[in-house]
C-alpha positions in Angstrom: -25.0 24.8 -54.4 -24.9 25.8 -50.9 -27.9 25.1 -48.3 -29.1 27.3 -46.1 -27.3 27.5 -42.5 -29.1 24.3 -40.6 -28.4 24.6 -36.8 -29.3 21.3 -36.2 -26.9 19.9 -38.9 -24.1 22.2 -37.5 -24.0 20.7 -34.3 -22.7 17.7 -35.5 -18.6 17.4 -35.8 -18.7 17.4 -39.9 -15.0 16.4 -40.5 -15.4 13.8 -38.0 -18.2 12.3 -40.1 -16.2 12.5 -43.3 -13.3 11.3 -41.3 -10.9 13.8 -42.7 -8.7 16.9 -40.7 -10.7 20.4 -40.2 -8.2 21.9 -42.7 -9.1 19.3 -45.2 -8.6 20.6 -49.4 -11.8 20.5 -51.0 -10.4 17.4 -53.1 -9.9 15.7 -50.4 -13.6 16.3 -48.6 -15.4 15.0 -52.5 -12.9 11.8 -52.3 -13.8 11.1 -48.6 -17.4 12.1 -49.3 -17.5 9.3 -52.2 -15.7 6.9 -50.7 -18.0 6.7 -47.2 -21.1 6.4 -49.8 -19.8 3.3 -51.5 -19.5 1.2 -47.9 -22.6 3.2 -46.4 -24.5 4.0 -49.3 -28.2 2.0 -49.7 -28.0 -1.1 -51.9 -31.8 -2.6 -51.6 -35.3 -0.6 -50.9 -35.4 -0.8 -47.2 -31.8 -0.1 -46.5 -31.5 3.1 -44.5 -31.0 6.1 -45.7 -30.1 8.0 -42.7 -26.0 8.2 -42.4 -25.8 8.7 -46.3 -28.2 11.2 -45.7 -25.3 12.6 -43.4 -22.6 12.5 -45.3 -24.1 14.2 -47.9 -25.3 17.0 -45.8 -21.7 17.2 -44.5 -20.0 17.0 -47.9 -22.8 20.0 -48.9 -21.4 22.2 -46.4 -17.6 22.1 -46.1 -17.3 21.7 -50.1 -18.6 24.9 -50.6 -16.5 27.8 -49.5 -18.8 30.2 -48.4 -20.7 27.1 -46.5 -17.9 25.9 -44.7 -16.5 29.4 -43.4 -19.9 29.6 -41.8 -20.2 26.5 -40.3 -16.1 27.0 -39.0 -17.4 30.0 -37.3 -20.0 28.4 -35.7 -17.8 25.8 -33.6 -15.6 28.8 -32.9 -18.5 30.9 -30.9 -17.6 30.7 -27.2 -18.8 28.3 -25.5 -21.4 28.9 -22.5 -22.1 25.2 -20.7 -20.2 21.8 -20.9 -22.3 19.5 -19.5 -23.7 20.1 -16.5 -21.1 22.8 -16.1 -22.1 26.6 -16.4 -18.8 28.7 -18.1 -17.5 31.4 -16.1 -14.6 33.1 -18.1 -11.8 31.9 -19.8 -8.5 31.3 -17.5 -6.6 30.3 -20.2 -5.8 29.6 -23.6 -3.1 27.3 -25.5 -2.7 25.4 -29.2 -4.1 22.6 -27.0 -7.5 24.5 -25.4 -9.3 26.7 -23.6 -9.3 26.5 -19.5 -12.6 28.0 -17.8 -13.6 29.1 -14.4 -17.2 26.9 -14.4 -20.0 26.2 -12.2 -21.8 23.1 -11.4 -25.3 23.6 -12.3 -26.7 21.7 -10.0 -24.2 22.1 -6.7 -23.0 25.6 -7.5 -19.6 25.0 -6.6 -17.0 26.4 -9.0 -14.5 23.9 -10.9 -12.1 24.1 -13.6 -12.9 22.9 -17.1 -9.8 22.5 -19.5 -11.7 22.1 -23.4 -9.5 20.0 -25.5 -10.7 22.2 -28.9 -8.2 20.8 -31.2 -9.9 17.3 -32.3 -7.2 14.9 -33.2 -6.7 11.4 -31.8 -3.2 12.7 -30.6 -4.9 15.7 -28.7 -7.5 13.0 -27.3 -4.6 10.5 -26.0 -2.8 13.6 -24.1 -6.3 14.4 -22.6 -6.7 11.0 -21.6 -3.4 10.3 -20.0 -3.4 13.5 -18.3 -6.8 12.5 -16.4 -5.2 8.8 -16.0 -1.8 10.6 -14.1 -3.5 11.9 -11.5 -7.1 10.6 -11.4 -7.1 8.3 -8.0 -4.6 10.5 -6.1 -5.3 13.0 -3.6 -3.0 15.4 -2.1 -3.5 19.4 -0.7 -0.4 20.3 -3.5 -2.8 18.7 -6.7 -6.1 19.2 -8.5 -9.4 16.7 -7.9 -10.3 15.4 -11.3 -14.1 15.1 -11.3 -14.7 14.0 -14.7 -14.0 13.7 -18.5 -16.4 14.7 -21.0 -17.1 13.8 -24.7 -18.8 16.8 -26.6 -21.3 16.1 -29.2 -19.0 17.9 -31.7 -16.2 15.1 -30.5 -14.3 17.7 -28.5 -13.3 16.5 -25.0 -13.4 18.6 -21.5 -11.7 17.8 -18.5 -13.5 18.8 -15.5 -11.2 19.7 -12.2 -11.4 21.4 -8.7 -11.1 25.0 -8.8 -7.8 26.2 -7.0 -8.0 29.9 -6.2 -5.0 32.0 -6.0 -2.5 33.5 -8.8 0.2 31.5 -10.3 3.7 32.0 -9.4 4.2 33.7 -12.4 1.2 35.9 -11.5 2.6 36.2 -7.8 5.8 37.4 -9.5 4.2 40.1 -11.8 2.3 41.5 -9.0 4.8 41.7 -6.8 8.3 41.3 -8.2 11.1 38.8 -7.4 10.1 37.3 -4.4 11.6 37.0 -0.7 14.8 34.0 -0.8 12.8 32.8 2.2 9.0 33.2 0.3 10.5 30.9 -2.7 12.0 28.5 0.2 8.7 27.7 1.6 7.1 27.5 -1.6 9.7 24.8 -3.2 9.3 22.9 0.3 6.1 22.5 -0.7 6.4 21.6 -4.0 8.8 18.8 -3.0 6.3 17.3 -0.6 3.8 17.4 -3.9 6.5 15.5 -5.9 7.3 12.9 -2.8 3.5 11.7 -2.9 3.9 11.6 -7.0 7.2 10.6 -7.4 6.3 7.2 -4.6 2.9 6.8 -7.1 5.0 6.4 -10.0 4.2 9.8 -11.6 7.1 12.5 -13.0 5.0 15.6 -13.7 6.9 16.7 -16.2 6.2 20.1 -16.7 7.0 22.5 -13.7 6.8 25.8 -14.3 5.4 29.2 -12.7 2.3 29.0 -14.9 1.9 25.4 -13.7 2.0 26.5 -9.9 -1.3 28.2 -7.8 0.5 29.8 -4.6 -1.9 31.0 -2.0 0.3 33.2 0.3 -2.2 33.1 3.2 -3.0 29.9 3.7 0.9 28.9 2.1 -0.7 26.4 0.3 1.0 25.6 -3.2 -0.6 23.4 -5.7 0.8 22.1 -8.9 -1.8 22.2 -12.2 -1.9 20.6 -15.9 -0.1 17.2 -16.0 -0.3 17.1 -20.0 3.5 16.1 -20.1 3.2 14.0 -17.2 4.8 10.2 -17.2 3.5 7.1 -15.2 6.4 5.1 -13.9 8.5 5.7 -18.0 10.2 3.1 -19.0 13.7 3.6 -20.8 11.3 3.9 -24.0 9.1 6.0 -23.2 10.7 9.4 -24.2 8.7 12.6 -23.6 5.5 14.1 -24.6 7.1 17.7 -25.4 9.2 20.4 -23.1 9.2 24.3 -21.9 11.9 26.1 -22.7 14.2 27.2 -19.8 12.5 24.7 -17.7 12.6 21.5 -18.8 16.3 19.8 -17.9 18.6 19.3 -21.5 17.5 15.1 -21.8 14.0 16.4 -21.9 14.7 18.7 -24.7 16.2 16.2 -26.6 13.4 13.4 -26.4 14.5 11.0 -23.6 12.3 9.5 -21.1 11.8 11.8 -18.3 12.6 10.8 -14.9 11.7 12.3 -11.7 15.1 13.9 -11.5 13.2 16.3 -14.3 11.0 17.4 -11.8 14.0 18.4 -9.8 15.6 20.6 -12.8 12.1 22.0 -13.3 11.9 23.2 -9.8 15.5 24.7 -9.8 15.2 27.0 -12.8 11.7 27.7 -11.7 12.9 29.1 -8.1 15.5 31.1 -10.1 12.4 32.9 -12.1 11.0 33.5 -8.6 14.0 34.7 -6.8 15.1 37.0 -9.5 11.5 38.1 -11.2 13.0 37.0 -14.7 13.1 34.6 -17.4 16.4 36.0 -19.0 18.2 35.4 -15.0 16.7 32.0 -15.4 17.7 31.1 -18.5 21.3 31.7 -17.6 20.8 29.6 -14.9 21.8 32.4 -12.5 21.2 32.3 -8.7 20.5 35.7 -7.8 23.4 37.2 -5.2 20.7 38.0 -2.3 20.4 34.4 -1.7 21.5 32.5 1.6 24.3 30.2 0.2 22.8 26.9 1.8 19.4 27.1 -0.2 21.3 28.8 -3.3 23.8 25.6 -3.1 20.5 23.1 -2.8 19.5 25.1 -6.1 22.3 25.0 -8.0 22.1 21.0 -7.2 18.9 20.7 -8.8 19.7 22.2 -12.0 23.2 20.1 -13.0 22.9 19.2 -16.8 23.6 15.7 -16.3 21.2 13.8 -15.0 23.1 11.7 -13.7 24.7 14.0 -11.5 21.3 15.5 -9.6 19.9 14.1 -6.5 18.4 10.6 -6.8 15.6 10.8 -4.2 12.6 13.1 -3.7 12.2 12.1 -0.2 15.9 12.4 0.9 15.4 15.7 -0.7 11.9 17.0 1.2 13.4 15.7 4.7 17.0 17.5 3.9 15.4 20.7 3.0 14.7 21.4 6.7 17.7 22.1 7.7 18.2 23.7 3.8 16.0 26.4 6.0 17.5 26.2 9.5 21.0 27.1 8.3 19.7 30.1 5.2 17.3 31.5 7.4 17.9 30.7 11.3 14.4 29.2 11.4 12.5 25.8 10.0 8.8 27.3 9.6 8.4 31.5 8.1 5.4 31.9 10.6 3.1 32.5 7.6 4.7 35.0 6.4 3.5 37.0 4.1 5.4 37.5 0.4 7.9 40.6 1.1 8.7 43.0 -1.8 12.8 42.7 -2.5 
């Protein structure tokens, strides 16, 4: 029979305590339930009676129906802190989490809180290697990674600086395809993000126009979520997952990712820019308004074969100088500001 809703009781991750998946049968719940009780059970007077006292609770509540529809509900009502971090709206959502706009408690400044909902030990390791990419590195073009959190439900957050400014896929909906020039200084500064990665060991991995914050008065550009990132791969390492369109063919099929994925990534992803859409960039196709020096340099980046892409990100950075000088008569834009095609 099932007990009344205890708040107290639902604040603990259940199907962590049982040890089985939230979408658990029933059957498999009682045969978890009994077999915890055998090892943790009390033999003797005096044993403690606490943790079996637990599992039953928790064997109460996600056997029954009813019960356990409640008590899902509960962990899905939105979340308002995470530790000392107040939440401000959601940003984001994916099959991996929620992102938030947050405040610190305490120092008032904003940050960026990425809630790993989906606990799994797979969703935990991607969490953890994602902090671990970037966590000593500092550079204008990344994110600051102030902590990682453990829920009490066994949830994980990942707390980050707060980069305002749209996305470049934002940048593009608001104001269509974007200037060949615009897209040139925004890719220069990508490529001087990937240097400083690429000479720490790191290939993002997943470069995209969601992935990219582009703040047209200041020209900064900063690149976000590293959740496919690599720390200097080894021929074994494979890869953690892809975008489609963006992610180069080796990636797709499972191979280790090298930097020269990064440099795919970045070619399709100025295509997107420079022609406002993901069908253009999907046939790889450099739109016809574009300077034939920067839309060679492109069309470099986004060869099939790996093999057969440029080799080195800071041969690439220092080149695309005069990638500028001949497309557009000029090495810096002056900060100028995005220009409607």
């Amino acid at each position: 029979m099932a007990t009344q809703s205890h708040p107290t009781v639902y604040e603990t991750d259940l199907y962590r305590l049982l040890q089985v998946h939230p979408k658990a049968e029933p059957a498999v719940i009682t045969a978890a339930h009994r077999a915890l009780l055998k090892v943790h059970g009390p033999r003797m007077n005096g044993d403690s009676e606490a943790y079996a006292k637990q599992i039953g609770e928790a064997h109460i509540i996600l056997s029954d129906p009813t019960e356990r529809r409640r008590y899902d509900d509960y962990r899905k009502t939105p979340l308002k802190t995470i530790g000392p971090y107040r939440l401000i709206n959601r940003v984001a959502e994916g099959g991996f989490g929620v992102t938030y706009k947050a405040e610190h408690t305490l120092l008032g400044s904003h940050s960026c809180i990425k809630h790993c909902s989906e606990i799994s030990l797979e969703a935990e390791q991607i969490l953890r290697q994602e902090t671990n990419a970037i966590w000593n590195l500092r550079h204008y073009g990344l994110p600051i990674m102030r902590d990682l959190l453990r829920l009490d439900d066994g949830s994980y957050a990942l707390a980050m600086s707060w980069i305002e400014g749209r996305t470049l896929q934002q940048a593009v909906e608001k104001y269509g395809k974007l200037d060949p020039e615009d897209v040139a200084w925004i890719m220069e500064r990508i490529l001087n993000t990937l240097m400083y990665l690429h000479d720490h060991g790191v290939v993002h991995g997943d470069i995209k126009p969601q992935n990219i914050i582009v703040q047209p008065d200041s020209h900064i550009v900063v690149l976000l979520d590293f959740g496919l990132s690599m720390v200097k791969p080894s021929p074994l390492s494979g890869s953690k997952g892809y975008t489609d369109i963006f992610s180069p063919p080796e990636q797709v099929e499972g191979k280790t990712v090298l930097p020269e994925a990064d440099f795919y990534s970045l070619g399709m992803t100025a295509i997107y820019a420079l022609s406002g859409s993901y069908d253009t960039a999907a046939r790889r196709s450099v739109p016809i308004n574009v300077p034939d020096p920067l839309c060679d340099f492109i069309k470099s980046l986004i060869v099939h074969d790996v093999r057969n892409r440029p080799k080195n990100t800071r041969d690439l950075f220092n080149g695309f100088e005069d990638i500028r000088q001949k497309s557009f008569g000029r090495t810096r834009s002056a900060m100028k500001q995005f220009s409607v095609v």
